[in-house]
KOLTOR-632936 format. One record per residue (C-alpha): x, y, z; residue number from 0; residue in three letters. Coordinates in steps of 0.001 Angstrom, whole numbers. Layout:
<rs>
<<X Y Z> NUM 'ALA'> ...
</rs>
This chain:
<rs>
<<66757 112638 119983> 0 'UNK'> <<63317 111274 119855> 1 'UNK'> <<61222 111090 116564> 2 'UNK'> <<58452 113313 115720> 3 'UNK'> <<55663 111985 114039> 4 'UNK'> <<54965 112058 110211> 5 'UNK'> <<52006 114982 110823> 6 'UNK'> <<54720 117143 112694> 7 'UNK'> <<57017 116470 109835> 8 'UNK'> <<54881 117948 107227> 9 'UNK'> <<54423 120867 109439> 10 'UNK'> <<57993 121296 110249> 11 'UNK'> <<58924 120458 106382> 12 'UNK'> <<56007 123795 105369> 13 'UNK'> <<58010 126082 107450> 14 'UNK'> <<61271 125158 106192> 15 'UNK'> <<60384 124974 102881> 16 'UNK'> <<58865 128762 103211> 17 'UNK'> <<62424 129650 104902> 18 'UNK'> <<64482 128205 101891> 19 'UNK'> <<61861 129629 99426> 20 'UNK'> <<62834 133218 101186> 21 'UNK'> <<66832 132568 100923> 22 'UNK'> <<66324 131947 97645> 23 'UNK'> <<64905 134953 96733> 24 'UNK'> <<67112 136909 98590> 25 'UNK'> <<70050 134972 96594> 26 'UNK'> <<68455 136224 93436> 27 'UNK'> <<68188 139854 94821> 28 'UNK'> <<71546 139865 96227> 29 'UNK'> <<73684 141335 93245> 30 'UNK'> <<76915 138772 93494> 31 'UNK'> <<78929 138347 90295> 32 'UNK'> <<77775 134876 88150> 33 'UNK'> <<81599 133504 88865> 34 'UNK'> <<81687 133976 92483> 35 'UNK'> <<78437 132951 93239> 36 'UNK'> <<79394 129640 91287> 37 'UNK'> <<82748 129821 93509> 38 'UNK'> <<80683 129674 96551> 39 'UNK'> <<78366 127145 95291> 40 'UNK'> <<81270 124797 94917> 41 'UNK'> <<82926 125508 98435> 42 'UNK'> <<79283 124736 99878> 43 'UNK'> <<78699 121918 97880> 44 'UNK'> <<82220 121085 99575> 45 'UNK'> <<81236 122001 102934> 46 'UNK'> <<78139 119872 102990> 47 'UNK'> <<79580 117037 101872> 48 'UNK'> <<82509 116784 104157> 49 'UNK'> <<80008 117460 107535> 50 'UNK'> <<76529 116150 106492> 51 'UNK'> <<77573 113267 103978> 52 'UNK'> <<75407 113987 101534> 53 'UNK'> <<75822 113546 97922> 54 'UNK'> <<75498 117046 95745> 55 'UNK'> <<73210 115204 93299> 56 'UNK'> <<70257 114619 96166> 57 'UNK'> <<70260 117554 97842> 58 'UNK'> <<70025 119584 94131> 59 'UNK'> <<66961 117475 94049> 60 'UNK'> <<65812 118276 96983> 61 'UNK'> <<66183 121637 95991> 62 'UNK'> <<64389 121266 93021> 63 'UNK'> <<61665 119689 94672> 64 'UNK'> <<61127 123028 97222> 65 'UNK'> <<62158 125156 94961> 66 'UNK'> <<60965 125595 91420> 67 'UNK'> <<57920 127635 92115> 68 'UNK'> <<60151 130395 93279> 69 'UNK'> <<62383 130857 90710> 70 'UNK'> <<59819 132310 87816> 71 'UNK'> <<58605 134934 90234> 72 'UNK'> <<62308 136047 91189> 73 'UNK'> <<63873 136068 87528> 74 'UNK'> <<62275 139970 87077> 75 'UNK'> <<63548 140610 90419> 76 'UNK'> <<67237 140013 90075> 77 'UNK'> <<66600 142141 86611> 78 'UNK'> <<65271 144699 88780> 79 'UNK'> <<68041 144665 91429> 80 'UNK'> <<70663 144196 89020> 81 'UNK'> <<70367 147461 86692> 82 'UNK'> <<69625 149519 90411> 83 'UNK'> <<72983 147713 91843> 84 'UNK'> <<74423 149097 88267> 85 'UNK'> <<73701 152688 88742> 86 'UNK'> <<74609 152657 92536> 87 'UNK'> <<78153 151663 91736> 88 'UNK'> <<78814 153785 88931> 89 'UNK'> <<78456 156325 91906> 90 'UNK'> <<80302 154667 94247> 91 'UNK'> <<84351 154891 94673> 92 'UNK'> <<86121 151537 93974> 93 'UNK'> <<87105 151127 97376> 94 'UNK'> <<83797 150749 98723> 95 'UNK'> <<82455 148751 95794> 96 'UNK'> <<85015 145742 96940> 97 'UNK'> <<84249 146116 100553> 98 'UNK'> <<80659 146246 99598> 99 'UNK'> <<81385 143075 97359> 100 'UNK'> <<83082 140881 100043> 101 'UNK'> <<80244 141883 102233> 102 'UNK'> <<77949 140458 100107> 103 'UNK'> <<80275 137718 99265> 104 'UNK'> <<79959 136643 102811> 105 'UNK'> <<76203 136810 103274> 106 'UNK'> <<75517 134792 100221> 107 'UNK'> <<77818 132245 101258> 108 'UNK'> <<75751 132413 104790> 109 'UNK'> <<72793 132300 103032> 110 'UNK'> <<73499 128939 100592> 111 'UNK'> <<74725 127584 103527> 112 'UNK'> <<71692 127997 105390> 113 'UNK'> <<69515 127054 102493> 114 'UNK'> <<71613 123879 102205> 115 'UNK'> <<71408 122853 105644> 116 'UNK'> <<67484 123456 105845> 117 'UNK'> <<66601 121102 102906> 118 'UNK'> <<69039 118433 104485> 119 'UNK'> <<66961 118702 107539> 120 'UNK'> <<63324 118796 105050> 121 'UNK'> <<64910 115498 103691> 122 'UNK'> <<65666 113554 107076> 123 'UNK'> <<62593 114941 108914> 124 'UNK'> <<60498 113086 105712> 125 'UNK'> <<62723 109896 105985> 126 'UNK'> <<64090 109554 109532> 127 'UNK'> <<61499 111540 111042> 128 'UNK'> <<64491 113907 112756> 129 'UNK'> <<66072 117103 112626> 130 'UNK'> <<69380 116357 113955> 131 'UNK'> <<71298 117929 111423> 132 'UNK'> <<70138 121103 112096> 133 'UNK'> <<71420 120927 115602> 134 'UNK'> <<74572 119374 114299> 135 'UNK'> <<74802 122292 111736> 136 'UNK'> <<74382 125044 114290> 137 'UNK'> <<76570 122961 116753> 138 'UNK'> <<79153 123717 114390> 139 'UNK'> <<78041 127140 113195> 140 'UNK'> <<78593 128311 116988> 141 'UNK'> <<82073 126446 117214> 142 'UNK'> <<83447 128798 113688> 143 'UNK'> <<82088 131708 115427> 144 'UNK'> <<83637 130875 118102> 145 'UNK'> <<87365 130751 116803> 146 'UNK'> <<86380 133291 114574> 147 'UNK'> <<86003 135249 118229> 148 'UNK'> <<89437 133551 119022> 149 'UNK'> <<91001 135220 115865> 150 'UNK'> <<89964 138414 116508> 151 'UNK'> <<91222 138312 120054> 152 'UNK'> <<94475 137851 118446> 153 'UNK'> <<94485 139840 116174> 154 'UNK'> <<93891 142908 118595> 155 'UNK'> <<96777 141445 120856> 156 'UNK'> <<98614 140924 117415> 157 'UNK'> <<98308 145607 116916> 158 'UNK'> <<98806 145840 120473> 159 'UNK'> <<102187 144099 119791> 160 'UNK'> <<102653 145505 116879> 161 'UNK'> <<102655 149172 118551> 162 'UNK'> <<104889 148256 121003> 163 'UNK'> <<106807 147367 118628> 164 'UNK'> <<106690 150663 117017> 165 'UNK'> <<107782 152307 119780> 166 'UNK'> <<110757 150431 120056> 167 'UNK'> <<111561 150838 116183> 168 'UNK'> <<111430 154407 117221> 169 'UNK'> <<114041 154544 120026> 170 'UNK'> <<115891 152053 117930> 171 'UNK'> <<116338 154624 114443> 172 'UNK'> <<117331 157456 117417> 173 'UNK'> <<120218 155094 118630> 174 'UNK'> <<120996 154497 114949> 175 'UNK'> <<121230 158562 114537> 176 'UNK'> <<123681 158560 116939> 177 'UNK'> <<125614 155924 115852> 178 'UNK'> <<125326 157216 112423> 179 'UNK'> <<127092 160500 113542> 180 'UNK'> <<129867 158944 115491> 181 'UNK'> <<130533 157196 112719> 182 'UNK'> <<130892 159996 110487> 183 'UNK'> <<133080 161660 112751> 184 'UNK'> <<135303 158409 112417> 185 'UNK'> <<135044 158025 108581> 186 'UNK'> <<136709 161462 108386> 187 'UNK'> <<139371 160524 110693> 188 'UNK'> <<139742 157631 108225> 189 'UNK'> <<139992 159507 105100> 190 'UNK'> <<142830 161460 106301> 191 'UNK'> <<144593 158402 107237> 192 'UNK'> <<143790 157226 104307> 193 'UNK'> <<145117 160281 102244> 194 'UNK'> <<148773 159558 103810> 195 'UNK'> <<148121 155468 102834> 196 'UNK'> <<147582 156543 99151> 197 'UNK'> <<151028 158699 99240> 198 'UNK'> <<152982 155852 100678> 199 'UNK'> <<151574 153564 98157> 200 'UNK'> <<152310 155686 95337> 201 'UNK'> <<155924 155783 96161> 202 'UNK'> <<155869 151959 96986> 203 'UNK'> <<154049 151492 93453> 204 'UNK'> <<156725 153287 91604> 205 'UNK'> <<159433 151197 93574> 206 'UNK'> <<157716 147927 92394> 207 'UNK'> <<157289 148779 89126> 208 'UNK'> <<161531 149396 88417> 209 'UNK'> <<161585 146337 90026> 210 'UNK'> <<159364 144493 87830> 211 'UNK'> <<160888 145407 84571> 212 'UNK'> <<164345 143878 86247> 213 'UNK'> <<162397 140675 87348> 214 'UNK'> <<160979 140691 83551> 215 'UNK'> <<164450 141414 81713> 216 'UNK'> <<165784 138415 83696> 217 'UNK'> <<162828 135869 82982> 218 'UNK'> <<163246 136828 78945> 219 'UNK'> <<166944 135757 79071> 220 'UNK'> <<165847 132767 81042> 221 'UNK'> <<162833 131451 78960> 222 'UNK'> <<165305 132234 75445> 223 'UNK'> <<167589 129446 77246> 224 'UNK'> <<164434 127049 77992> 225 'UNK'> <<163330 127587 74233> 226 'UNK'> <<166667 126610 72756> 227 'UNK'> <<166873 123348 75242> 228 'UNK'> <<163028 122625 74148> 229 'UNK'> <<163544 122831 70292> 230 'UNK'> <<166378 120574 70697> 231 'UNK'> <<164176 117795 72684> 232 'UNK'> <<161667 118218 70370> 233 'UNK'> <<164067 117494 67775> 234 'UNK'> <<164964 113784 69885> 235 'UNK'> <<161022 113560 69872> 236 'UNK'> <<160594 113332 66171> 237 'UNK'> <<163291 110631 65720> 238 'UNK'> <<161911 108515 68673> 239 'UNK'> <<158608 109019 66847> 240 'UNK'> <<159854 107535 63583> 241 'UNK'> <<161353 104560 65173> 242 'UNK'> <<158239 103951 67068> 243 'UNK'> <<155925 104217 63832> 244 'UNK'> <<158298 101801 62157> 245 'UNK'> <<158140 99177 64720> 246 'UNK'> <<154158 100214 64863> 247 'UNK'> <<154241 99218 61400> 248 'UNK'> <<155795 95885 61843> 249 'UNK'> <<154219 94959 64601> 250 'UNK'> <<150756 95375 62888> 251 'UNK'> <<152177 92804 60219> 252 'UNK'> <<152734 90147 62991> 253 'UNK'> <<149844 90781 64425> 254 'UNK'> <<147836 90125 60757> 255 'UNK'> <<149352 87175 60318> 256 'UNK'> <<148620 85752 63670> 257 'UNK'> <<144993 86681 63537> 258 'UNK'> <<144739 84537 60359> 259 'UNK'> <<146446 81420 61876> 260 'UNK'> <<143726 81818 64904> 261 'UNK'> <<140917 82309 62813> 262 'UNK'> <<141711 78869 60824> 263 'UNK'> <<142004 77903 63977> 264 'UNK'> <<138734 79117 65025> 265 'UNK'> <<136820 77719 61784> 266 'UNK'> <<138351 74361 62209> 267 'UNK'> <<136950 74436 66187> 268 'UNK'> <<133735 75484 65068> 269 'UNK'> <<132916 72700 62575> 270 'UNK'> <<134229 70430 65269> 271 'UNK'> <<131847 71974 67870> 272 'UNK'> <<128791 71526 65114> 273 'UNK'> <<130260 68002 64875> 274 'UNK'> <<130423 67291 68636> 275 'UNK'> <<126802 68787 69676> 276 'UNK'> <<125550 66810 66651> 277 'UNK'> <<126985 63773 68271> 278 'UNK'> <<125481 64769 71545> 279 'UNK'> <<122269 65176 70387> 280 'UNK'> <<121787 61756 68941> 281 'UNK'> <<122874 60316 72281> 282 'UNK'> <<120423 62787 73890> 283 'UNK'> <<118119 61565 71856> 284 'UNK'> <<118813 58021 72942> 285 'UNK'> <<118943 58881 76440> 286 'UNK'> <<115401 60575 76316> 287 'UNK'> <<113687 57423 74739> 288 'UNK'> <<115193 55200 77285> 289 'UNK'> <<114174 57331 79829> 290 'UNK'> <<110412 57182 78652> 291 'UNK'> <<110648 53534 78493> 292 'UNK'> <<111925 53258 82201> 293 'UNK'> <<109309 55962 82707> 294 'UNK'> <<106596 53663 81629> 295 'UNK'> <<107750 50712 83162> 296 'UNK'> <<108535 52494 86567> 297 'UNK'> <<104247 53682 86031> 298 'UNK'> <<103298 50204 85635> 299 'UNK'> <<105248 48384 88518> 300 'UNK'> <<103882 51639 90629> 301 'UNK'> <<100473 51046 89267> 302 'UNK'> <<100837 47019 90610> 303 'UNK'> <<102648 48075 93708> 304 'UNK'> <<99488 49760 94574> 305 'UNK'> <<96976 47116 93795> 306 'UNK'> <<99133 45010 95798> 307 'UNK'> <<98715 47553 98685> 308 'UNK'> <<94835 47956 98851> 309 'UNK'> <<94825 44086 98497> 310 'UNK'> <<97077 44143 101105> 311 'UNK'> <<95010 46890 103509> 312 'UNK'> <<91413 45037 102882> 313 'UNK'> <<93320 41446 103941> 314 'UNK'> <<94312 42925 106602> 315 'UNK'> <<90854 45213 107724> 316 'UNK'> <<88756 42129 106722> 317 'UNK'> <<90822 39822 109349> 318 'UNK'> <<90549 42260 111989> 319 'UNK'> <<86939 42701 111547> 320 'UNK'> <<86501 38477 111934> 321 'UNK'> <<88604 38460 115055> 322 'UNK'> <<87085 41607 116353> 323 'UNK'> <<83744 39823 115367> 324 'UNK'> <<84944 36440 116868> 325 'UNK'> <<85949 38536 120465> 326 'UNK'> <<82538 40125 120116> 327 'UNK'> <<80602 36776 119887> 328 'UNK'> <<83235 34786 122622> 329 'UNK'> <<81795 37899 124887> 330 'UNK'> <<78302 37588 124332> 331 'UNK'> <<78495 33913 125003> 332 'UNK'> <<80203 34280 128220> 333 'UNK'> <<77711 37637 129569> 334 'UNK'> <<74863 34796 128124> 335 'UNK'> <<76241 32182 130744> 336 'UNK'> <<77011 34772 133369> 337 'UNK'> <<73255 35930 132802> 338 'UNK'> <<71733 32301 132558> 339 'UNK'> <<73114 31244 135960> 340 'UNK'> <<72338 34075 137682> 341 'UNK'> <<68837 34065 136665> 342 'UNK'> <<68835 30298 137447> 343 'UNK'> <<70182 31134 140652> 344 'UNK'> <<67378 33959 141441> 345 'UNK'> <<64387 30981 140257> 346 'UNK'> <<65821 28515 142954> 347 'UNK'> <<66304 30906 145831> 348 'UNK'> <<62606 32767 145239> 349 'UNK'> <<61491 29050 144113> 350 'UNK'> <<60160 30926 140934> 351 'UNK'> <<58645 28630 137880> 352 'UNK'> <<58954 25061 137788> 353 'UNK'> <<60869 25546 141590> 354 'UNK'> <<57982 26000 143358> 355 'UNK'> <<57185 22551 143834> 356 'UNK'> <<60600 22637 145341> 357 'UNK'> <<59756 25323 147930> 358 'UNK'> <<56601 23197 148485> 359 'UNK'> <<58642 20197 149236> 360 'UNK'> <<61665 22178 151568> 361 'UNK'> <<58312 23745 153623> 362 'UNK'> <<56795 19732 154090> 363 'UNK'> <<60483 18491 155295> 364 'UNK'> <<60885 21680 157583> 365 'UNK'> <<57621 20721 159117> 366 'UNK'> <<58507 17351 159943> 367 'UNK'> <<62078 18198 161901> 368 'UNK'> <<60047 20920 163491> 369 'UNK'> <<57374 18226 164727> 370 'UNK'> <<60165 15556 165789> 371 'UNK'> <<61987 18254 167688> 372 'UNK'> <<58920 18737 169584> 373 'UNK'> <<57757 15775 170270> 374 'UNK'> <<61173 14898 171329> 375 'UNK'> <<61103 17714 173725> 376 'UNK'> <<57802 16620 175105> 377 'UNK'> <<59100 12749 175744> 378 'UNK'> <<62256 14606 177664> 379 'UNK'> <<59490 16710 179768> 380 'UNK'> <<57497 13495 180789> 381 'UNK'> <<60904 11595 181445> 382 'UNK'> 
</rs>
């Protein structure tokens, strides 16, 4: 989005300011309960946060900023609007107060919204010099509305569905009437059935309970037998229980006596322990010193060890730097002599410094073969 420039800005930020100005007063007109409006303030403040990123703190200064001129002239109009909204819903039924309520609910939620957004915009248009937030805002606006749209679809489908479903419920209860009454008609067929059952079982009843007071005669005569064989095990209980207390007793008497041999025992072990870690101690002790000493001893030939060592490592880098130096100067001499003869070389063949009375001299002897080869040629002519 491109920038507008700073005078646009100020124009843009008049109208906007005007526009939350207006929402304002309408706020203060709009007769909304002091809780719910502060509900809504805090699900805005909420709102605004999560999709602008603003902080709460700078856009209620913002706010302040655009809007404390409007607030002294709308105090006597809320006043105003509040005692009128009184007497209109002492008329009103109840019903239509709450729908009336969320109504209003909803359009001052709208309207903080809107109010919000706008001074976001005020505040980027003065320090970005854009109003992309607004765009963003109604971007977003138009996506709610448009799964608001979405919900509504459904929820006529959703009645559409639900009267089918009706319908069926319908047919279903009239299958359930006639199941009902074929039902009755088999319940009575089952209560006289049942009316011959409960004469059968009375006569079975009867028969079961002669025979239960047999069963019961015959269990007394058997559980008198049990009792008399019980009291007389009982009686062998009680002796066995004597004889066992008794040796209990004499046991326990061993048993005393023994714990006071081991505890002698015991004492005498323990003051030879004492004696023993005593003992071990000292030599402890001992063993600790001597360790030190070997400790300091072990520092002191480690200490000479390496002196030794870096006299040993300089030795050695000091002798490798001579015969790296004597390699160094054994190669300079020889490139020296290499460099020497050639350059020698170079002054005889181009007879350069003091060879030049040398080329002087080759030039006179070259003359004088070249003259006796002539006149040598000349004598072999005239021959």
């Amino acid at each position: 989005m491109e920038k507008i420039t700073h005078v646009e800005a100020l124009m843009f930020g008049a109208v906007l300011e005007s526009c939350v100005d207006q929402l304002t007063i309408i706020g203060y007109l709009m007769p909304v309960p002091p809780s719910d409006k502060a509900d809504i303030n805090l699900e805005t403040k909420a709102v605004i946060q999560e999709e602008l990123g603003i902080n709460f703190p700078e856009l209620m200064a913002a706010k302040q900023e655009s809007g404390q001129t409007v607030l002294e002239n709308t105090e006597q109009e809320q006043q105003q609007g509040k005692t009128e909204d009184h007497k209109r819903s002492s008329k009103t039924p109840k019903k239509h107060i709450t729908r009336a309520l969320e109504k209003l609910k909803k359009i001052y939620a709208d309207r903080q919204y809107a109010s919000d957004v706008i001074t976001v915009t005020i505040k980027k248009m003065e320090e970005l010099g854009t109003f992309s937030s607004l765009t963003d805002a109604n971007e977003r606006e138009k996506a709610r509305k448009g799964k608001f749209y979405d919900i509504l679809i459904r929820e006529e489908k959703g009645k559409k569905d639900i009267k089918a479903l009706q319908k069926q419920l319908q047919e279903v209860k009239k299958q359930t009437g006639q199941d009902l009454q074929r039902r009755e008609k088999v319940i009575d067929g089952l209560k006289d059935k049942l009316q011959e059952i409960t004469a059968k079982v009375d006569t079975e009843s009867n028969y079961l309970k002669k025979n239960s007071d047999l069963q019961i005669q015959l269990t007394q005569k058997k559980c008198s037998s049990a009792e008399n064989a019980l009291e007389k095990e009982i009686q062998n209980l009680k002796s066995k229980i004597d004889e066992e207390i008794q040796l209990h007793t004499e046991t326990e008497d061993f048993l005393m006596q023994e714990y006071q041999k081991v505890k002698e025992r015991l004492e005498y072990w323990i003051d030879k322990y004492q004696k023993d870690t005593a003992a071990k101690d000292e030599e402890l002790d001992d063993l600790r010193a001597l360790k030190a000493e070997n400790l300091e001893t072990m520092q002191r030939f480690a200490k000479e060890c390496l002196t030794f060592q870096t006299t040993i490592i300089i030795d050695r880098t000091d002798k490798e730097t001579k015969k790296k130096q004597r390699e160094r100067e054994a190669l300079e001499l020889r490139s020296a002599v290499k460099v020497q003869a050639w350059w020698k070389g170079t002054m005889v063949r181009r007879f350069l410094g003091p060879y030049q009375k040398l080329e002087k001299y080759l030039k006179g002897i070259g003359e004088k073969e070249t003259g006796k080869e002539k006149s040598g040629a000349k004598k072999k002519k005239a021959k």
